[in-house]
TIPATOR-107025 format. One record per residue: residue number from 1; residue in one letter; x, y, z of N, C-alpha, C, O in turn. Coordinates in steps of 0.05 Angstrom, whole numbers. Each point is the difference from the previous one (the first is absolute). Layout:
REM residues N
SITE  pos  code    n.c1    n.c2    n.c3   ca.c1   ca.c2   ca.c3    c.c1    c.c2    c.c3    o.c1    o.c2    o.c3
SITE  NUM     a       X       Y       Z       X       Y       Z       X       Y       Z       X       Y       Z
...
REM end
This chain:
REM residues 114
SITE  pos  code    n.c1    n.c2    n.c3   ca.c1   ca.c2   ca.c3    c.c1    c.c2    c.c3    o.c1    o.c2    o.c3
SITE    1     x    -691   -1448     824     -21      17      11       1      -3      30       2     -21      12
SITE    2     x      -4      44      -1      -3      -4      32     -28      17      11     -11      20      -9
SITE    3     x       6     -33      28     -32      -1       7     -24     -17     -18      -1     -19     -16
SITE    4     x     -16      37      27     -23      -1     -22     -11      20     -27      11      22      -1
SITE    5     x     -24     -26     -13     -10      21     -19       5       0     -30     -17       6     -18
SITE    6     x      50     -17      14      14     -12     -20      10      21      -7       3       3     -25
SITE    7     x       4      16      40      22      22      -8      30       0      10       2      -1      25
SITE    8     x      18       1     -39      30       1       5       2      12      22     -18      14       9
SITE    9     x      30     -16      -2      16      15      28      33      11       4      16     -17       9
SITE   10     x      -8      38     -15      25      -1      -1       9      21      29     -16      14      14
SITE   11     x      48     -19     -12      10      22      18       3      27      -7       1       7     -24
SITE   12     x       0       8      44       1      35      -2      27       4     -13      22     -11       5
SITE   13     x     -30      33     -27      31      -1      -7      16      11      16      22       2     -10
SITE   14     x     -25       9      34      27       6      13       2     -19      26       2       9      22
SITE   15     x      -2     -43     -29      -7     -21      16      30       1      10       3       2      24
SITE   16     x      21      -3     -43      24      -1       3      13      28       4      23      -3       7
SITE   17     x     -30      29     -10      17      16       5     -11       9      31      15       4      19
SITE   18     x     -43      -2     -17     -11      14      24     -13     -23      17     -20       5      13
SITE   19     x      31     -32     -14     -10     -23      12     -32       2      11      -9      -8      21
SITE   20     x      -3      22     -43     -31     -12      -5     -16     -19       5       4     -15     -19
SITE   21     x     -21       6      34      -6     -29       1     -31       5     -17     -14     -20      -2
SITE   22     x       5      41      -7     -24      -5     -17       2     -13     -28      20      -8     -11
SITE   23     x     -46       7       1      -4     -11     -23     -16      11     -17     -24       3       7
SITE   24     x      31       3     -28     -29       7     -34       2      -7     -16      21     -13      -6
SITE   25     x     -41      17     -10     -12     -13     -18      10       5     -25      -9     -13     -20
SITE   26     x      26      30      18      15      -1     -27      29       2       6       7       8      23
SITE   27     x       5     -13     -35      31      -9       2      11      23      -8      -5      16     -18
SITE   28     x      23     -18      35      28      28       2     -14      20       3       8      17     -16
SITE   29     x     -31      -5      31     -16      19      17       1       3      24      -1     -20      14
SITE   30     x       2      41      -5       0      10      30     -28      -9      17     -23       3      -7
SITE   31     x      31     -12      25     -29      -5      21      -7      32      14      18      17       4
SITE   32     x     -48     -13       3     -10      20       9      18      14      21       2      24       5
SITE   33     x      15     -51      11       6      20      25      23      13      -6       9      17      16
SITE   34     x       9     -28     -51      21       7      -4       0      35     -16      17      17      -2
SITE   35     x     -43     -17      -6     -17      20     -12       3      26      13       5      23      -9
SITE   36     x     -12     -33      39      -7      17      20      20      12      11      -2      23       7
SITE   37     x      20     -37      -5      36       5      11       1      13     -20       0      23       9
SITE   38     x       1     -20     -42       6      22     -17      25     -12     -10      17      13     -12
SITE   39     x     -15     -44      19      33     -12     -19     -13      -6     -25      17     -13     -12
SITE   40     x     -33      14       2     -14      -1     -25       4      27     -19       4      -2     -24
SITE   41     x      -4      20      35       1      28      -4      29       7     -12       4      16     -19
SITE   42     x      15     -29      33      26      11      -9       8      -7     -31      11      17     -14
SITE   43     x     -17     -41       5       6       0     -31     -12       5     -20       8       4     -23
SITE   44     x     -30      -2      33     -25      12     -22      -1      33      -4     -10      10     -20
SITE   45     x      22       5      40       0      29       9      13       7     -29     -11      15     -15
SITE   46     x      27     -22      11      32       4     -19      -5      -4     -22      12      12     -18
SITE   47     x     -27     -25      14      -5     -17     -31     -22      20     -18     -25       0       1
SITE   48     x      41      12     -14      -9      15     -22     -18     -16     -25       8     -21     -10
SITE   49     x     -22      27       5     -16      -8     -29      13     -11     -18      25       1       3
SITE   50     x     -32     -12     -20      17     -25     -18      14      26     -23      24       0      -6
SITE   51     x     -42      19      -4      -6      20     -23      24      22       6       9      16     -17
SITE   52     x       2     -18      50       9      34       5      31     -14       8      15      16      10
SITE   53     x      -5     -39     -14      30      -6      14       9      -6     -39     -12      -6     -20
SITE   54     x      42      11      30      24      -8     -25      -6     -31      -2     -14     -10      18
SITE   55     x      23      -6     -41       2     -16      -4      33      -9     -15       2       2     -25
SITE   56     x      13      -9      37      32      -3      -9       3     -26     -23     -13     -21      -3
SITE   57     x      26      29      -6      11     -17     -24      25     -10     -18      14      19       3
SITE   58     x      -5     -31     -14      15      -2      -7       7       0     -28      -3     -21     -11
SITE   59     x      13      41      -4      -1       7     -32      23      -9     -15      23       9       2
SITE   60     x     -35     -33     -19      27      -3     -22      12      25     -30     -12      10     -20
SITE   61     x      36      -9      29      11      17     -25      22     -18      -7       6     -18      16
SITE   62     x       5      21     -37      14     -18     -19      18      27      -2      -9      23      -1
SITE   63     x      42     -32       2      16      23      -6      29     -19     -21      21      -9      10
SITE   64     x     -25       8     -26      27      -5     -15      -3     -37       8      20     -12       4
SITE   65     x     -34       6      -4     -16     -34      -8       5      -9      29       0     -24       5
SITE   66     x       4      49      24      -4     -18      23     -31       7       9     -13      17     -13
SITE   67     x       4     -29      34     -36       9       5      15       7      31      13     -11      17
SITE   68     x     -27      41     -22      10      14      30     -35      -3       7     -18      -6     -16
SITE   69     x      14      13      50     -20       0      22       1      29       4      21      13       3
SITE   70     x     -44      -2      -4      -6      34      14     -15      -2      23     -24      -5      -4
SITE   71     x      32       8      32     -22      -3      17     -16      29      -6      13      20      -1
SITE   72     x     -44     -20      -2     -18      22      -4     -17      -9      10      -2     -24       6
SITE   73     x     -21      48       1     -25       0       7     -24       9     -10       2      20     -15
SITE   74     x     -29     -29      19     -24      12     -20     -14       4      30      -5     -12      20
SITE   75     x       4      43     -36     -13      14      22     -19      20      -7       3      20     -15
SITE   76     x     -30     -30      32     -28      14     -12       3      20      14       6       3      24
SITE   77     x     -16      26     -57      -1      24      -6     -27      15      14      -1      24       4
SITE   78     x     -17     -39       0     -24      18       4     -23     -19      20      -1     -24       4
SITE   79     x     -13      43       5     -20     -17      18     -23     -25     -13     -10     -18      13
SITE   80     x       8      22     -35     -25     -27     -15      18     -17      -8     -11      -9     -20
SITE   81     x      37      -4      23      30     -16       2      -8     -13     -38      -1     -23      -8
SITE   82     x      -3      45      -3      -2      -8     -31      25      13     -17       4      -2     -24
SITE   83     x      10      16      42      29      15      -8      27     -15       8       2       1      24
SITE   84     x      10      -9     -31      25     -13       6      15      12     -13      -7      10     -22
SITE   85     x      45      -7      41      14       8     -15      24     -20      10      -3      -7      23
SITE   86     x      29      -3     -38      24      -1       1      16       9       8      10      14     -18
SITE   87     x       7     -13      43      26      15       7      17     -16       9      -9     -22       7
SITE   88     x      37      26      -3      14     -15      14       2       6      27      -1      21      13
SITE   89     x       5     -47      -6      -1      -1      39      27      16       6       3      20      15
SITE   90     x      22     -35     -33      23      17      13      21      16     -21       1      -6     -24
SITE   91     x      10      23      34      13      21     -18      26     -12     -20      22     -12       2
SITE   92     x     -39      21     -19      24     -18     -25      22      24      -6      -1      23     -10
SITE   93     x      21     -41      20      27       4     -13      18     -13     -23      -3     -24      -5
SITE   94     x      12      32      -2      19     -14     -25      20      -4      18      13      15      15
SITE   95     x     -16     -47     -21      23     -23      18      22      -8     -28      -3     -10     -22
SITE   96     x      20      19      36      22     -13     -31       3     -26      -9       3     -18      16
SITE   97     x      -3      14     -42      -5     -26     -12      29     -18      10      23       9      -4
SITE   98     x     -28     -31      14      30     -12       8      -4     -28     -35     -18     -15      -4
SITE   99     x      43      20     -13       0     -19     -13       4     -28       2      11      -6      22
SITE  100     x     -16     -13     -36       2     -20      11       4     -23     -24     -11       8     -21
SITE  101     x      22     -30      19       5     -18     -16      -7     -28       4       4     -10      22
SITE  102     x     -17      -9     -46      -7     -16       7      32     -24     -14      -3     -24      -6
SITE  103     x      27      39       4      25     -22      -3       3     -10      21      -8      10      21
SITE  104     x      23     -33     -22      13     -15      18      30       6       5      15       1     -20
SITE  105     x       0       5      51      18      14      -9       7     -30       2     -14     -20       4
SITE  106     x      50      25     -12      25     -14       0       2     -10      28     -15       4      19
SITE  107     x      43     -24     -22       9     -17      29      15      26      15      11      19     -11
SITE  108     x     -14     -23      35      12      18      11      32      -5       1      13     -21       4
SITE  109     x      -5      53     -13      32      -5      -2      14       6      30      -3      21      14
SITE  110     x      20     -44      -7      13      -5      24      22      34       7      15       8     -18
SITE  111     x     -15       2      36      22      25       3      26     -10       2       8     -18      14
SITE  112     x       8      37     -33      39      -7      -1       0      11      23       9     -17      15
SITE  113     x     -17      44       3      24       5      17     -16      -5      28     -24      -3      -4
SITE  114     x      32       2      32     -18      -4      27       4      23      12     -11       5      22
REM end
């Protein structure tokens, strides 16, 4: 605790980017004067509602006993965010199946000619 009163005291959170020398009372918060400058403003401006952004994911499918990854996204349909829908993030193509074996080959055979 610093001072009196028995309240925490922490640094401004932009102590290290905007060499701040204030202090408040809750941690990782902007002090008034950083408020005032409007560097408080810049990341909060952007930040959409929890209800109205994609949420990305990663979807298991099983194809012939391997487990493939779908990158997709759920993305709310309507303004009361009680609608969700499924799509994929990126454009699916059919990638050709490369086969593959789990034998062990042979010793490698030495070449007759140089």
């Amino acid at each position: 605790m610093s001072g009196s009163g028995g309240f925490y005291k922490y640094r401004c959170k932009y102590f290290y980017t905007h060499n701040c020398p204030n202090w408040v009372y809750v941690n990782n918060s902007p002090c008034a004067n950083c408020c005032a400058e409007g560097r408080d403003a810049d990341g909060e401006a952007s930040e959409l509602p929890s209800s109205r952004y994609s949420h990305d994911i990663c979807v298991p499918r099983v194809e012939d006993g391997v487990v493939h990854y779908t990158l997709m996204e759920i993305v709310n349909t309507d303004e009361s965010g009680n609608q969700w829908t499924l799509r994929y993030k990126v454009n699916q193509t059919q990638i050709p199946i490369v086969m593959t074996t789990s034998a062990t080959p042979g010793p490698p055979v030495p070449a007759t000619s140089y």
